[in-house]
Kinemage of the C-alpha trace (Angstrom):
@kinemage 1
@onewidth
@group {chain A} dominant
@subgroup {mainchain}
@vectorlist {calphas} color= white
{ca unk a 1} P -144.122 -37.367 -66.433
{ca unk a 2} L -140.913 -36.545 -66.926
{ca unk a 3} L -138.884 -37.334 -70.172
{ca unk a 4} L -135.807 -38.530 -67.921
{ca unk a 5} L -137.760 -41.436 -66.464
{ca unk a 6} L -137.594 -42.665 -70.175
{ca unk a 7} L -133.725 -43.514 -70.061
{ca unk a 8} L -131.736 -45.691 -68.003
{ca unk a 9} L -127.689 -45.642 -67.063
{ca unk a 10} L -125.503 -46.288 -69.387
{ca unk a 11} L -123.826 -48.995 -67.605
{ca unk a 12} L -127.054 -50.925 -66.732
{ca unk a 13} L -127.438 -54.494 -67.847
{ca unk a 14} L -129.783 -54.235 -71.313
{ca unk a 15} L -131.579 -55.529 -73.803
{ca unk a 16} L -130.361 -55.039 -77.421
{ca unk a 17} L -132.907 -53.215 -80.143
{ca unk a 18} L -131.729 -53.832 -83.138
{ca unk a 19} L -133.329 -51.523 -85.655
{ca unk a 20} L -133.366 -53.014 -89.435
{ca unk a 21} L -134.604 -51.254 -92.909
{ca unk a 22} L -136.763 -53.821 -94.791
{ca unk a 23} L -134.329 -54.080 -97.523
{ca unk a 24} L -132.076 -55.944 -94.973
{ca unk a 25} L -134.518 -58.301 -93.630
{ca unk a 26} L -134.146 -61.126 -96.065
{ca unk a 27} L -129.930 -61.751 -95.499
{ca unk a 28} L -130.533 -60.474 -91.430
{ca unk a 29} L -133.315 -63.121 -91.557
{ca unk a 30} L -130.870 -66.077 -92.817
{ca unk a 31} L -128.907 -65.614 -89.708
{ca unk a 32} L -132.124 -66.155 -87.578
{ca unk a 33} L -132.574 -69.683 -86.063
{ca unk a 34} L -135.306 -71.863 -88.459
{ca unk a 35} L -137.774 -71.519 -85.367
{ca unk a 36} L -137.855 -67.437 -85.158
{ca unk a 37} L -137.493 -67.749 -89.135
{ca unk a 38} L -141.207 -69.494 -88.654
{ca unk a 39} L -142.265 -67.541 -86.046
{ca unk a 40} L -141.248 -64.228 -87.964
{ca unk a 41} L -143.117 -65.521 -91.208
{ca unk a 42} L -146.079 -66.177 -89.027
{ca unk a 43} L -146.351 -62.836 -87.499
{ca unk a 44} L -145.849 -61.702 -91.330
{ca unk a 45} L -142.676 -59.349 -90.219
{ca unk a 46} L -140.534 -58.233 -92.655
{ca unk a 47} L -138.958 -55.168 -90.874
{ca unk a 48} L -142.064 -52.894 -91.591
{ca unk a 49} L -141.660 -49.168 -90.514
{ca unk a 50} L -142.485 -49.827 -86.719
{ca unk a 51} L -143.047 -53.464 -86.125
{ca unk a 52} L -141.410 -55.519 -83.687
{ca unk a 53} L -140.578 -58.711 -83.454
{ca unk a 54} L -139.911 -60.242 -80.309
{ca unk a 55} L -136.838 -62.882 -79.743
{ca unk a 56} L -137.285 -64.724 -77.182
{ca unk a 57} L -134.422 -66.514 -74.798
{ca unk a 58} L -134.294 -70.350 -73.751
{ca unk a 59} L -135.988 -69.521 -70.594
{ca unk a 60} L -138.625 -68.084 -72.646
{ca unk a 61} L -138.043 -64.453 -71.653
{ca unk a 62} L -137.310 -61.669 -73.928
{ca unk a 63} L -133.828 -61.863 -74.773
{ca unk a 64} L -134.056 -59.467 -77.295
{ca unk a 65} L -136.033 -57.115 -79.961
{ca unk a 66} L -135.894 -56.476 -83.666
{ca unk a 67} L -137.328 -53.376 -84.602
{ca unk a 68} L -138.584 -52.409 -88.130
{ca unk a 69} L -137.345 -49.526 -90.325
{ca unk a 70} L -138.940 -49.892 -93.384
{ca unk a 71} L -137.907 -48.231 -96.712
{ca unk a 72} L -137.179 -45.138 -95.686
{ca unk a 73} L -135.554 -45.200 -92.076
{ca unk a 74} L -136.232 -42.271 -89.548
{ca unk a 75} L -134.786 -41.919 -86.495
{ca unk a 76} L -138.681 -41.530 -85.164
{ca unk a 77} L -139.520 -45.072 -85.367
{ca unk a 78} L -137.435 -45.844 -81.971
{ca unk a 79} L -140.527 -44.661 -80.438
{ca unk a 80} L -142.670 -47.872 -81.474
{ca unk a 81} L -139.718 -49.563 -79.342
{ca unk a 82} L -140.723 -47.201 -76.581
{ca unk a 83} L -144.135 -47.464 -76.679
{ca unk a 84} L -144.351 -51.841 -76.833
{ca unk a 85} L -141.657 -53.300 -75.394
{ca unk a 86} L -142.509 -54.412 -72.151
{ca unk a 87} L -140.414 -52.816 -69.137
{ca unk a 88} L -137.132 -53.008 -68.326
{ca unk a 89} L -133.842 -51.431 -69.928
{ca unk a 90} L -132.740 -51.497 -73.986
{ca unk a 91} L -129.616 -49.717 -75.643
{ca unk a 92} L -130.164 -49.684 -79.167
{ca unk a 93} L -127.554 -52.459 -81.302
{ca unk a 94} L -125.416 -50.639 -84.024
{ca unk a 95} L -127.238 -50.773 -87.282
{ca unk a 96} L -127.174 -50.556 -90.634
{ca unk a 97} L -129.221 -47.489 -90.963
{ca unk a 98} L -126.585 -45.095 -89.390
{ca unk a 99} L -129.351 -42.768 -88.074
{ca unk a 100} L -128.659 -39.757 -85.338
{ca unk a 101} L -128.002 -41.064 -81.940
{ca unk a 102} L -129.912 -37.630 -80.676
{ca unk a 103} L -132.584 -37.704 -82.580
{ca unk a 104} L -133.333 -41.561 -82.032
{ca unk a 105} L -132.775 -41.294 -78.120
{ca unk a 106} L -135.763 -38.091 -78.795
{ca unk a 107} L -137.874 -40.523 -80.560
{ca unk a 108} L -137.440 -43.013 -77.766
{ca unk a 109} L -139.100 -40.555 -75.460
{ca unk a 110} L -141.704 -39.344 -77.199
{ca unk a 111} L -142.856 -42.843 -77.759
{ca unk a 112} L -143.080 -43.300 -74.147
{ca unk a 113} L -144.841 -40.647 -73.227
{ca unk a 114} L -148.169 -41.262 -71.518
{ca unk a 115} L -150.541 -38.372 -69.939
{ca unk a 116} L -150.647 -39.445 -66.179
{ca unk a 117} L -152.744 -36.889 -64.406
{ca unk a 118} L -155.592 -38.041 -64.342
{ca unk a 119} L -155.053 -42.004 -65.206
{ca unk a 120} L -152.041 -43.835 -63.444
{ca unk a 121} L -150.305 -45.528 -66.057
{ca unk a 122} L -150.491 -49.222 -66.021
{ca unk a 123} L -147.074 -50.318 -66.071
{ca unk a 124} L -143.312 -49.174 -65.590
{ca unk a 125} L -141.987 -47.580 -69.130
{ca unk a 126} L -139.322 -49.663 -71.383
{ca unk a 127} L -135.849 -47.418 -70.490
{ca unk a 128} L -133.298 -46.664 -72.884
{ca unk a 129} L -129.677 -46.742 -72.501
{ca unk a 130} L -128.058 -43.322 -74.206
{ca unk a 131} L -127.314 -44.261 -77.602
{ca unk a 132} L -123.703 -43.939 -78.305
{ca unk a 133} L -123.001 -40.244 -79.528
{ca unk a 134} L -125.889 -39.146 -78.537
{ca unk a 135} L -126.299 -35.191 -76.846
{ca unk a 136} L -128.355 -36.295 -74.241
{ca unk a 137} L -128.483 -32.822 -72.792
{ca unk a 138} L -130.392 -31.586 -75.771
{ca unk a 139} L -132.735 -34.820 -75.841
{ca unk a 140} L -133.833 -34.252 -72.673
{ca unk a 141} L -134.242 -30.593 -73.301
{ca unk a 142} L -136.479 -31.173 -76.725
{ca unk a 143} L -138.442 -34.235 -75.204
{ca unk a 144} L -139.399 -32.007 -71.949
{ca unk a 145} L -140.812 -28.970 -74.506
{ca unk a 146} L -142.726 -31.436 -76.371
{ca unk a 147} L -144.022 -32.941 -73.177
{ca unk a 148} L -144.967 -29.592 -71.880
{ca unk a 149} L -147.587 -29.236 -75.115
{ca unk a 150} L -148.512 -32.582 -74.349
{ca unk a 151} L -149.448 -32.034 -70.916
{ca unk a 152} L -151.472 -28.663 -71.999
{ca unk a 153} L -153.107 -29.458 -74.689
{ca unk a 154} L -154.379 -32.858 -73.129
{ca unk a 155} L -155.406 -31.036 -69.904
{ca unk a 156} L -159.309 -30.264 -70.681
{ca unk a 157} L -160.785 -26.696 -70.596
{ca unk a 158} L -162.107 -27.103 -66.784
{ca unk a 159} L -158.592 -27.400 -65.765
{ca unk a 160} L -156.588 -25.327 -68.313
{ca unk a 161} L -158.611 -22.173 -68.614
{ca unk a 162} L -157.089 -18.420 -68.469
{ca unk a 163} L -156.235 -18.465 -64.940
{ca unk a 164} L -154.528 -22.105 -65.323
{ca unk a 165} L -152.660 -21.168 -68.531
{ca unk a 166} L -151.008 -17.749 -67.136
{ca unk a 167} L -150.494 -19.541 -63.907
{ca unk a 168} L -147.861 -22.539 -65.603
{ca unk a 169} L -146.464 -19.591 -67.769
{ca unk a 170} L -145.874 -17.673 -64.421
{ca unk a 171} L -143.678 -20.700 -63.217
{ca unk a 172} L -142.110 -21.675 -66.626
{ca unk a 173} L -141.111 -17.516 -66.216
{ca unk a 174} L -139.687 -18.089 -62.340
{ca unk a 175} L -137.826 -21.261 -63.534
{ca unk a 176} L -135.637 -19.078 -65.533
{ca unk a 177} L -135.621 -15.736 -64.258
{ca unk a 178} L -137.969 -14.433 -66.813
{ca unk a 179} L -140.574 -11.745 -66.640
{ca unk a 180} L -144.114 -11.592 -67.243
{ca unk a 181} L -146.502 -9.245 -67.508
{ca unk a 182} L -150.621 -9.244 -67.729
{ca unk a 183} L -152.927 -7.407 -68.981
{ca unk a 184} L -156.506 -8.852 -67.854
{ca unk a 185} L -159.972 -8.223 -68.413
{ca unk a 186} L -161.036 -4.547 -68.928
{ca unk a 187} L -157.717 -3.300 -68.702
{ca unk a 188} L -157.298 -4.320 -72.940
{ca unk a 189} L -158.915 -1.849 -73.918
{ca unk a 190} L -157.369 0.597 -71.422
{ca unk a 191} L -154.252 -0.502 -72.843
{ca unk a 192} L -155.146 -1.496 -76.857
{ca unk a 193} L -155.625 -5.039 -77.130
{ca unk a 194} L -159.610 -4.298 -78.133
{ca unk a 195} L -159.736 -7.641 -80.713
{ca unk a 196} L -159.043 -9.967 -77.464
{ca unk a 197} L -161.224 -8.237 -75.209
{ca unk a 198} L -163.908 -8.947 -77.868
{ca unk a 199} L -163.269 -12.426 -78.023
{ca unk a 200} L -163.061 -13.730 -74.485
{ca unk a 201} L -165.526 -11.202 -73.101
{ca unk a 202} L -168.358 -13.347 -73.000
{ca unk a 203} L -166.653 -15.849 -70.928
{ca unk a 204} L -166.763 -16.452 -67.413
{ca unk a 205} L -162.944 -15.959 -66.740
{ca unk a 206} L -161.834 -12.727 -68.222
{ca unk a 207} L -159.412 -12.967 -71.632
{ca unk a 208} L -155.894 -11.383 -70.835
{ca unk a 209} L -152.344 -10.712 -72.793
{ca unk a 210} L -149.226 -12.530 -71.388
{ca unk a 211} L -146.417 -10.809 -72.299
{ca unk a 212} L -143.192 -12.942 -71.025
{ca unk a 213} L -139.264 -11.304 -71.524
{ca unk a 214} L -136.016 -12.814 -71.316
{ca unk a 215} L -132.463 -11.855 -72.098
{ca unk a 216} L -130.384 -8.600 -71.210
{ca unk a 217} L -127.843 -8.209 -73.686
{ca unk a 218} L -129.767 -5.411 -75.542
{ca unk a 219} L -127.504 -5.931 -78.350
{ca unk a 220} L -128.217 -9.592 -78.576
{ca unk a 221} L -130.923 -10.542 -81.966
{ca unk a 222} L -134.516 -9.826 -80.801
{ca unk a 223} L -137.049 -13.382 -80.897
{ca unk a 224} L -140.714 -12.779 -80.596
{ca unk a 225} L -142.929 -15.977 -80.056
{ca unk a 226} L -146.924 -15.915 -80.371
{ca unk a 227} L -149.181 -18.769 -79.228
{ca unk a 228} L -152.858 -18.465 -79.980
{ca unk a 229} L -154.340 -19.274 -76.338
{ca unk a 230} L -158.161 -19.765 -76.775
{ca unk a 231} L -158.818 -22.367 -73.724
{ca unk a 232} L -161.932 -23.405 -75.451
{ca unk a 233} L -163.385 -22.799 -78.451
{ca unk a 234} L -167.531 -22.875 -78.864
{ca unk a 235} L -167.606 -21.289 -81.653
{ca unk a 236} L -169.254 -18.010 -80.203
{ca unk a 237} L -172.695 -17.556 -81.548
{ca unk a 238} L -171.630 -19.084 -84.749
{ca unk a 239} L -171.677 -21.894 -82.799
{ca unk a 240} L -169.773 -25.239 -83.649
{ca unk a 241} L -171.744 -28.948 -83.564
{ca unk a 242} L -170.990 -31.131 -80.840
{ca unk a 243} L -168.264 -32.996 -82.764
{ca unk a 244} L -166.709 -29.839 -83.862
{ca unk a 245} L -166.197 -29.117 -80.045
{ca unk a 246} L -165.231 -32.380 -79.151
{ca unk a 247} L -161.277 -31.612 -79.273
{ca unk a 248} L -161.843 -27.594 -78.935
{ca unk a 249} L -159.381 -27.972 -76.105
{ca unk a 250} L -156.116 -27.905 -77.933
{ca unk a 251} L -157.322 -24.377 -79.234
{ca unk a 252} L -154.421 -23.340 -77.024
{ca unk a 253} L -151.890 -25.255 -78.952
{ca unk a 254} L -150.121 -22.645 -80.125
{ca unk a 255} L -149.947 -20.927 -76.755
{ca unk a 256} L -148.535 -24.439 -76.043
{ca unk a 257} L -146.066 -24.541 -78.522
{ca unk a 258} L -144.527 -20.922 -78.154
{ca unk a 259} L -144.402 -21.883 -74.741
{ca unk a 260} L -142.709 -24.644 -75.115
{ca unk a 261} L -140.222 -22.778 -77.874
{ca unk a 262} L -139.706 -19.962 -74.977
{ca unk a 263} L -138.478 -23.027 -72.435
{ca unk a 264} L -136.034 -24.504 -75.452
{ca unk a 265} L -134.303 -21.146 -75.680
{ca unk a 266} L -133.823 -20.354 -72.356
{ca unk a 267} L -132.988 -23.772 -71.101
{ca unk a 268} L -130.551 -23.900 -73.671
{ca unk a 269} L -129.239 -20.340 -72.687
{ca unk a 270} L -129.541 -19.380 -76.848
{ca unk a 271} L -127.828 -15.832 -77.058
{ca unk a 272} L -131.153 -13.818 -77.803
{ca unk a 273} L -133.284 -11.919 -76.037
{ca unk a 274} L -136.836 -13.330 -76.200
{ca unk a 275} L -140.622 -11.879 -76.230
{ca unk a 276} L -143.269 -13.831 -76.062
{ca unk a 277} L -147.200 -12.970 -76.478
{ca unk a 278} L -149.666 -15.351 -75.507
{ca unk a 279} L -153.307 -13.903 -76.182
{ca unk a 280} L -155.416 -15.968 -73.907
{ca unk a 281} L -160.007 -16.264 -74.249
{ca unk a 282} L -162.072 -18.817 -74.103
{ca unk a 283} L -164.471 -18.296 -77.026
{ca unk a 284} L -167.740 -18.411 -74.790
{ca unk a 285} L -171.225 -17.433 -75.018
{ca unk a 286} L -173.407 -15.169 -73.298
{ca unk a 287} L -175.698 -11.817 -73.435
{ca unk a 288} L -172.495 -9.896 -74.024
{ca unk a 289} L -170.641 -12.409 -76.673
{ca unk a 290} L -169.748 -10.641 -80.494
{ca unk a 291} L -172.354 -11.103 -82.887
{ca unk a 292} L -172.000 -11.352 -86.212
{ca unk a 293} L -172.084 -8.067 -88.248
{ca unk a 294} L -170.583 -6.726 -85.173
{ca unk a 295} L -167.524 -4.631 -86.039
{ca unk a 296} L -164.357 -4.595 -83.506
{ca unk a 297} L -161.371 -2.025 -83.359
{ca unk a 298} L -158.089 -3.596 -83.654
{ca unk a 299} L -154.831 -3.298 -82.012
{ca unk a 300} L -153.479 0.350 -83.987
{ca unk a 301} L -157.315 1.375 -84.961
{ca unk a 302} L -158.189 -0.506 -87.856
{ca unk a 303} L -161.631 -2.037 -88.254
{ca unk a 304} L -163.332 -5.116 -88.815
{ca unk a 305} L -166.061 -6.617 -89.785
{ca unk a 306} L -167.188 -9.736 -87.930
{ca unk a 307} L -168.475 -12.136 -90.395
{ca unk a 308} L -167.973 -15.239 -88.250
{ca unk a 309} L -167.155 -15.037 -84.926
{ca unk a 310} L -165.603 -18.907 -84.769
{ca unk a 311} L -162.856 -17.294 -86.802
{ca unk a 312} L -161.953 -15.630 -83.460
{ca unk a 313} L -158.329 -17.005 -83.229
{ca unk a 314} L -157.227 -14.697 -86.098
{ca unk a 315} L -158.722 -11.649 -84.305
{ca unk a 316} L -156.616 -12.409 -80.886
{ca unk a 317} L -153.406 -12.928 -82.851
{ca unk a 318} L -154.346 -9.638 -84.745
{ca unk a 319} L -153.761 -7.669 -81.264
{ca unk a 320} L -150.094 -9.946 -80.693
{ca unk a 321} L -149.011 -9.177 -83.853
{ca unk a 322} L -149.336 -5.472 -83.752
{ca unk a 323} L -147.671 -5.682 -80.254
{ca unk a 324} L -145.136 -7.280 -81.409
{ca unk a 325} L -144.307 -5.415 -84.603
{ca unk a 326} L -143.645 -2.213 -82.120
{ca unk a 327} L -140.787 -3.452 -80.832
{ca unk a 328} L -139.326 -4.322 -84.245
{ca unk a 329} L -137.286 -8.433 -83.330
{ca unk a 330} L -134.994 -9.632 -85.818
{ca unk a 331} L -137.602 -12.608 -86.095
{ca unk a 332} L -141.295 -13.056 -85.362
{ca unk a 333} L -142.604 -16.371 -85.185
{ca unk a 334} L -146.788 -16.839 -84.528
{ca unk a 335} L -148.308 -20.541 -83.947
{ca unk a 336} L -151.945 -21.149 -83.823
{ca unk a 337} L -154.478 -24.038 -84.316
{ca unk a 338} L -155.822 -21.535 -86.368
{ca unk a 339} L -158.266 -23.557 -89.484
{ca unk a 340} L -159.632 -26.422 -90.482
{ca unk a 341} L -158.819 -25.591 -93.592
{ca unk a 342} L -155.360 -26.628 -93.157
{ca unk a 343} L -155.893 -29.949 -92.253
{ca unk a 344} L -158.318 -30.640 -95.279
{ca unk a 345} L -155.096 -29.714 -97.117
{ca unk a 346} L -152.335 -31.315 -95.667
{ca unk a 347} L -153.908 -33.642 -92.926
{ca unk a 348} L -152.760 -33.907 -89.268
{ca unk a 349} L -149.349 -34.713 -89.618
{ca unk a 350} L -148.014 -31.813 -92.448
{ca unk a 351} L -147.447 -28.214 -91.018
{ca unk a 352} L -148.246 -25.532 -93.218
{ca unk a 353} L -146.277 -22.229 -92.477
{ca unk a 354} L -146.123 -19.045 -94.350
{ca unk a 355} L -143.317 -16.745 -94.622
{ca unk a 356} L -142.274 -14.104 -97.619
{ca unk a 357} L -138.591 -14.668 -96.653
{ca unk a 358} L -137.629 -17.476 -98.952
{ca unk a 359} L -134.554 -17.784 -96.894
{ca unk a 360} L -136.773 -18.340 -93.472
{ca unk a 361} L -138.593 -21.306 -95.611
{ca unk a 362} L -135.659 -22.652 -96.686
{ca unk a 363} L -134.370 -22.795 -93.490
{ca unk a 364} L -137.281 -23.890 -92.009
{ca unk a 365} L -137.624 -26.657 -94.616
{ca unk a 366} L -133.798 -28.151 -93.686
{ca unk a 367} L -134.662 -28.114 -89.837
{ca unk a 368} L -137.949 -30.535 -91.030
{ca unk a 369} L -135.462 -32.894 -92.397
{ca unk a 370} L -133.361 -33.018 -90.053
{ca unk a 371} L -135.405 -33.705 -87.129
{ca unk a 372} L -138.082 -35.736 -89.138
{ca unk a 373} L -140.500 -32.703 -87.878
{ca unk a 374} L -142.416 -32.437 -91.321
{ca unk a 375} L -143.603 -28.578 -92.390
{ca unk a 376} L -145.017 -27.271 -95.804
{ca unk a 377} L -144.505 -24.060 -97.019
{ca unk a 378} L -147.974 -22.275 -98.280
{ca unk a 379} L -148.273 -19.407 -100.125
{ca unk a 380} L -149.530 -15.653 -99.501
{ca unk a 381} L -151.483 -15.311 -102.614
{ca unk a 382} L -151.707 -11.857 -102.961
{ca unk a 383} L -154.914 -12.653 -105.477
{ca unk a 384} L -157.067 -13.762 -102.552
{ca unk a 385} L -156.262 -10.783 -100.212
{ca unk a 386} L -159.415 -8.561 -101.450
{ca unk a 387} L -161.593 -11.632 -100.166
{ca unk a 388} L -161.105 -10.459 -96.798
{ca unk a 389} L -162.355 -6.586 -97.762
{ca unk a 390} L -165.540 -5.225 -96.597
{ca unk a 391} L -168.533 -3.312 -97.583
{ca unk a 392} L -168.757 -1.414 -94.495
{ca unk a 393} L -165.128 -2.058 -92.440
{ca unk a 394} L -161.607 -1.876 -93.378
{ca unk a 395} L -161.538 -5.363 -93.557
{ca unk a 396} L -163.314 -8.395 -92.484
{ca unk a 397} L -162.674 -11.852 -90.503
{ca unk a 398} L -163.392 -14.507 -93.233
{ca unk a 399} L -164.116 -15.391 -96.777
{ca unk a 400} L -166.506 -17.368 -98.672
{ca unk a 401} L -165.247 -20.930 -97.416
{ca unk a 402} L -162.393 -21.309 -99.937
{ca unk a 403} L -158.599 -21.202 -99.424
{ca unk a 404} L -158.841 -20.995 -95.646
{ca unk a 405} L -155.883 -21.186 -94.387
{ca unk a 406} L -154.507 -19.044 -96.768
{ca unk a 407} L -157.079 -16.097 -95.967
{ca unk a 408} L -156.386 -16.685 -92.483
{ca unk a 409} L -153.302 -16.184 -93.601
{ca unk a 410} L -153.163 -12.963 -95.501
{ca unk a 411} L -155.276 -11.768 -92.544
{ca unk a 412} L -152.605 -11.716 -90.127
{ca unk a 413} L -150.265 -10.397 -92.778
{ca unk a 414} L -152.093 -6.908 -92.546
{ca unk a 415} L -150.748 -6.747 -88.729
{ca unk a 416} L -147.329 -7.543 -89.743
{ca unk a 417} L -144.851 -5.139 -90.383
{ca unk a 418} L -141.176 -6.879 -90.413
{ca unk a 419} L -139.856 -8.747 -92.956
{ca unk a 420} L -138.913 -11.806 -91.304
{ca unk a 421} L -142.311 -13.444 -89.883
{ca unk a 422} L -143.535 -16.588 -90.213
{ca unk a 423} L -147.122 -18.040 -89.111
{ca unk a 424} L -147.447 -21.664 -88.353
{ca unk a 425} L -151.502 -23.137 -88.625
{ca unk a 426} L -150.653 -26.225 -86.202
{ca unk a 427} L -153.239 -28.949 -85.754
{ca unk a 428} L -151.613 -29.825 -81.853
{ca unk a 429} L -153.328 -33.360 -82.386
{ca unk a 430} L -152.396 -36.902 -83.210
{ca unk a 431} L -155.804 -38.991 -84.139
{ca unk a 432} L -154.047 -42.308 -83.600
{ca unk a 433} L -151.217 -43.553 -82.179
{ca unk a 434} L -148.007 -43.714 -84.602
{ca unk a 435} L -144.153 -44.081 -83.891
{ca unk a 436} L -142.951 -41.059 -81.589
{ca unk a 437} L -146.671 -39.606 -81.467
{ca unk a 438} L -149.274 -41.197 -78.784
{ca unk a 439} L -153.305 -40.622 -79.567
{ca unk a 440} L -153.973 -37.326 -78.249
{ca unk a 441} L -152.140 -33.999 -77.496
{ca unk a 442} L -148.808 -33.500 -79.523
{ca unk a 443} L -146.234 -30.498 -80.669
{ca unk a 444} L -146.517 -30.324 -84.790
{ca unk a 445} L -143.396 -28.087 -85.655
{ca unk a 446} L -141.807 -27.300 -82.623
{ca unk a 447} L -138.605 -29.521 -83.195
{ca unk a 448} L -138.236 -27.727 -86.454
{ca unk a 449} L -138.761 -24.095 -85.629
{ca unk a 450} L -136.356 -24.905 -82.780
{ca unk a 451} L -133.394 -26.534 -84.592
{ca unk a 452} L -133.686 -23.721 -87.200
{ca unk a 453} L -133.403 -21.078 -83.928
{ca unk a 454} L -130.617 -23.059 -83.422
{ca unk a 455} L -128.613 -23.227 -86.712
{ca unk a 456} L -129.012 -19.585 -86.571
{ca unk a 457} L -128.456 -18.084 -82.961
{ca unk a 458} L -126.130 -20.681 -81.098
{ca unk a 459} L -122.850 -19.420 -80.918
């Protein structure tokens, strides 16, 4: 699906949206006709954050929609519009809510997204007229990255493994002239990436190391992405339970995401050069899988103590990280469906990231707001970092059950060695449908860590 199928021309005959806050409902109602008064009373709308209420013509056909906003507007809601107003074309009505043009016409089509390769959809989309103002340019640019994690994450293991993952990042790099590089199989520990060998080596497609590069000003600031890419997660011999597997196929979200950050930049021609890692396994097992007690090498010869090998996602990033702090970029940003942990914290929708640069987090807390892309900042508490020593290694893979995502954390931090990193524990998931967000695969972050790349590398 393509995000442009979600808009019509701008001169095509339309339907009016109009969207309304709740505290404007009761004088907009008193202009309503006594019959949709009724009918609006019956249905019990009141301009709710994403309800609709249908107006309906003379000849009984739609003739218009009113679309809720509730008490705190957000340009997201538009995609409720998207997603249940039957087909045909809308422009949205000048409102009282003065909320971006972009940012609704975004919401618009992430509401109408729908994963189609398997499943035909069952009707034509509702289309959207370009708002008024909007930069439609950069709308279809954000609503195509988030699509892209869509599409990925929702694909399931059998067709997204290794092979299928490096394959799409071999055509996002031939799209824009990018390179990319691969180091599969036994040639990681030829050339020291040990930590993903380990992980993926029990599976039937052999683990690799994408390593994509764009940009040739040399001078330009240096952007390193990182995507955790495990294909499928079991759980190794610390196996998960059927449920826990249920959705292990989004444990390449992050690869998704930094993917989908790497296709933002270049589309939009930002004035960087750009690296990005993508550490690819499928956490398998077999005769050969790691055990736990096992102790692995890492990525620069430090060594660690497998306590549980489902907290394999850490060890893979491990190897990226130290890659990436080699070449020294001006900014280093890693995303990875990394714990559980972090959504018994902050649920599906809340992103925690860490960073030690308070002005990274600050600036990563004013892109949130300003895209409605919501992210929490989560602290590296030094007092937890001993948790991770070991009796036997220099370190080991997880603690004792508590603070999760922060040990996770504070793991990773022992790879980094520049300043200005930040590590995003994504969930790549929406458990129901809301405004903007179908049920299923979705990109948690993204619009934030890109308008931040924005405010601070556009020209």
């Amino acid at each position: 699906m393509l995000a442009a199928d979600c808009f019509a021309n701008p001169t095509d005959p339309a339907l009016d949206v109009h969207g309304l806050p709740a505290s404007h409902w009761p004088q907009f109602s008193q202009q309503l006709s006594p019959g949709l008064q009724a009918y609006a009373a019956s249905q019990g709308f009141k301009a709710q954050a994403g309800r609709l209420l249908h107006v309906h013509g003379a000849d009984g056909g739609l003739s218009r929609a009113i679309l809720g906003l509730g008490e705190h507007p957000s340009p997201m809601l538009f995609g409720a519009a998207a997603a249940h107003l039957p087909s045909g074309n809308y422009r949205l009505a000048p409102g009282p809510a003065g909320l971006d043009p972009t940012q609704s016409a975004i919401a618009w089509a992430l509401g109408a997204y729908a994963f189609d390769r398997y499943k035909a959809k069952s009707r034509a989309g509702a289309r959207l007229c370009p708002p008024a103002g909007a930069d439609m340019a950069e709308a279809l640019r954000v609503a195509q990255a988030v699509y892209l994690v869509r599409d990925l994450v929702n694909t399931p293991a059998g067709d997204m493994g290794p092979a299928a993952l490096q394959a799409m990042a071999q055509s996002l790099a031939d799209r824009f002239g990018a390179r990319l590089e691969a180091v599969i199989g036994e040639d990681l520990l030829a050339k020291g990436y040990p930590l993903v060998h380990g992980v993926g080596r029990a599976a039937s497609e052999p683990p690799r190391l994408l390593h994509l590069t764009w940009g040739k000003d040399p001078a330009a600031p240096h952007i390193c992405l990182i995507g955790k890419g495990v294909t499928f997660d079991t759980g190794g011999l610390n196996m998960k339970t059927g449920a826990g597997m249920a959705l292990m196929k989004k444990d390449m979200g992050g690869a998704a995401h930094a993917l989908a950050l790497a296709q933002l930049i270049m589309d939009a021609n930002l004035p960087v050069r750009l690296s990005v890692l993508v550490p690819i396994a499928e956490n398998s097992i077999s005769a050969v899988s790691v055990r736990p007690g096992d102790v692995l090498i890492s990525r620069g010869g430090r060594s660690i103590e497998i306590t549980n090998t489902d907290a394999e996602g850490r060890l893979i990033l491990a190897d990226a990280l130290a890659k990436a702090c080699e070449d020294t970029p001006d900014l280093l940003l890693d995303f990875a469906t990394l714990t559980g942990a972090a959504r018994v914290a902050l649920g599906p929708d809340l992103v925690p990231f860490y960073t030690e640069e308070d002005g990274l987090a600050q600036a990563l807390h004013e892109a949130a707001l300003a895209v409605s892309d919501p992210l929490w900042r989560m602290p590296l508490w030094a007092a937890y970092d001993s948790d991770l020593d070991s009796p036997i290694a220099d370190m080991r893979n997880s603690g004792d059950g508590q603070a999760g995502s922060i040990l996770a954390a504070l793991f990773l931090r022992r790879f980094v060695t520049i300043p200005n990193w930040a590590h995003f524990d994504i969930f790549a998931w929406s458990p129901k449908e809301r405004p903007a967000r179908p049920m299923g695969g979705d990109a948690t972050g993204l619009r934030a860590a890109w308008h931040m790349l924005k405010a601070r590398f556009a020209q």
